[in-house]
N, C-alpha and C positions, 0 to 999 in steps of 0.2 A: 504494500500500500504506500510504501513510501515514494514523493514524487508525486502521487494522485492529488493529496491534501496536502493545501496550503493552509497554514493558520492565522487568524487573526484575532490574536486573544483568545486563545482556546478556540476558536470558534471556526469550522470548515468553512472556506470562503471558496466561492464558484467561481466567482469571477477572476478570479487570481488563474486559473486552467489553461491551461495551451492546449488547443482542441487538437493539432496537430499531431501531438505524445501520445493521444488515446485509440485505441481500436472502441470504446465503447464512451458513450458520451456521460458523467459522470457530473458534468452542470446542471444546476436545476433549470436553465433554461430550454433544455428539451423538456419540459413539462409545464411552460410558459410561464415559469417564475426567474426572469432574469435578475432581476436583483434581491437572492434570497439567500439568505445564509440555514447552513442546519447546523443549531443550539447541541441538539442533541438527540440521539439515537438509543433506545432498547430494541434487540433481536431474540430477545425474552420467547419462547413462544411452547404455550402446551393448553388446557383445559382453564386455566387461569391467568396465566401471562398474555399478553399480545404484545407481535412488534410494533413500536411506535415513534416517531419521531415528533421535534419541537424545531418548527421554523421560522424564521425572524424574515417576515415581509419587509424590507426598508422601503420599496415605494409606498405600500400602502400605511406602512407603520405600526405593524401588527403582529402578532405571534399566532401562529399557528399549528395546533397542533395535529397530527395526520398520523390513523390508525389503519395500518394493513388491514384488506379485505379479507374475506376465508380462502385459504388455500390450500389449509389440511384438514387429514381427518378432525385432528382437535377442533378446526376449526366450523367444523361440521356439528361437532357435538355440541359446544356453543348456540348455532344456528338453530338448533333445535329444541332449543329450552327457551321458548316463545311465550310460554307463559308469562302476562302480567304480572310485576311485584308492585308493592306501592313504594311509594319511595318518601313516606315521612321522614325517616330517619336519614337520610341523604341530602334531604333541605334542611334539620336542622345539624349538620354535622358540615358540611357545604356552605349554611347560610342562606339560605333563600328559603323559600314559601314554597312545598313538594304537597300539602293539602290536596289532598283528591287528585295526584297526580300519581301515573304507572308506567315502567317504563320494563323493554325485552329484558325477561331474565341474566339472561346469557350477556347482552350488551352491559349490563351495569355490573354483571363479574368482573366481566374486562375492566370498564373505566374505574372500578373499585382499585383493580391491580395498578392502573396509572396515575390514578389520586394520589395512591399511599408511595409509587415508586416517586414521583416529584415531591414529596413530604421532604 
C-alpha cells in the first residue's frame, strides 16, 4: 500500500494520487467525490460488525459516513431480521425523540456496532 496513500494529517488524501502509478483508480473521484478525503475506515465484517467508512466532503462541508451494502452471507442474515424494533432506547441514549419510532432489526445491529466503534 505504500505509494497508494498520501497523508494529510492522518488523513488519506485523493487528490494528492498520480492517476498514472495506478492500474486501478483508488481516488474518490471515480465515484464523483472529487474533493473528499476518507477520515477513516472499518473492514470489520461478520453478523454484527459492518465495513464502514467516515468521509470529509470539503466542497460540501460535511462528513459522511458510508456503510457497505450486503455482500455476504452474514450479510444476508442481517437482511433478514426485518422485523421492527422500536427504538426508545436509541433516542434517549442518541439524544433525540425515537417515541413511536421503529427501525430494521438487523440495520440498527449494524449502526449499534458503528455508534459504539466511533465512541
Amino acid at each position: 500500500r505504500e505509494g497508494l496513500m498520501h497523508s494529510l494529517n492522518g488523513l488519506y488524501h485523493p487528490l494528492e494520487i498520480e492517476r498514472n502509478d495506478l492500474n486501478v483508480c483508488y481516488s474518490l473521484e471515480c465515484f464523483g467525490m472529487p474533493r473528499s478525503l476518507v477520515a477513516y475506515a472499518s473492514y470489520e465484517a461478520d453478523v454484527i460488525k459492518t465495513p464502514y467508512c467516515i468521509l470529509i466532503d470539503l466542497e460540501a462541508e460535511s462528513v459522511v459516513i458510508a456503510v457497505m451494502g450486503s455482500a455476504t452471507l452474514e450479510d444476508m442474515v442481517t437482511d433478514m431480521q426485518f422485523s421492527p424494533v422500536r427504538m426508545d432506547k436509541v433516542g434517549m441514549v442518541c439524544g433525540f425523540d425515537a417515541e413511536g419510532k421503529f427501525c430494521h432489526r438487523g440495520m440498527l445491529t449494524k449502526s449499534k456496532f458503528i455508534f459504539n466503534d466511533l465512541k
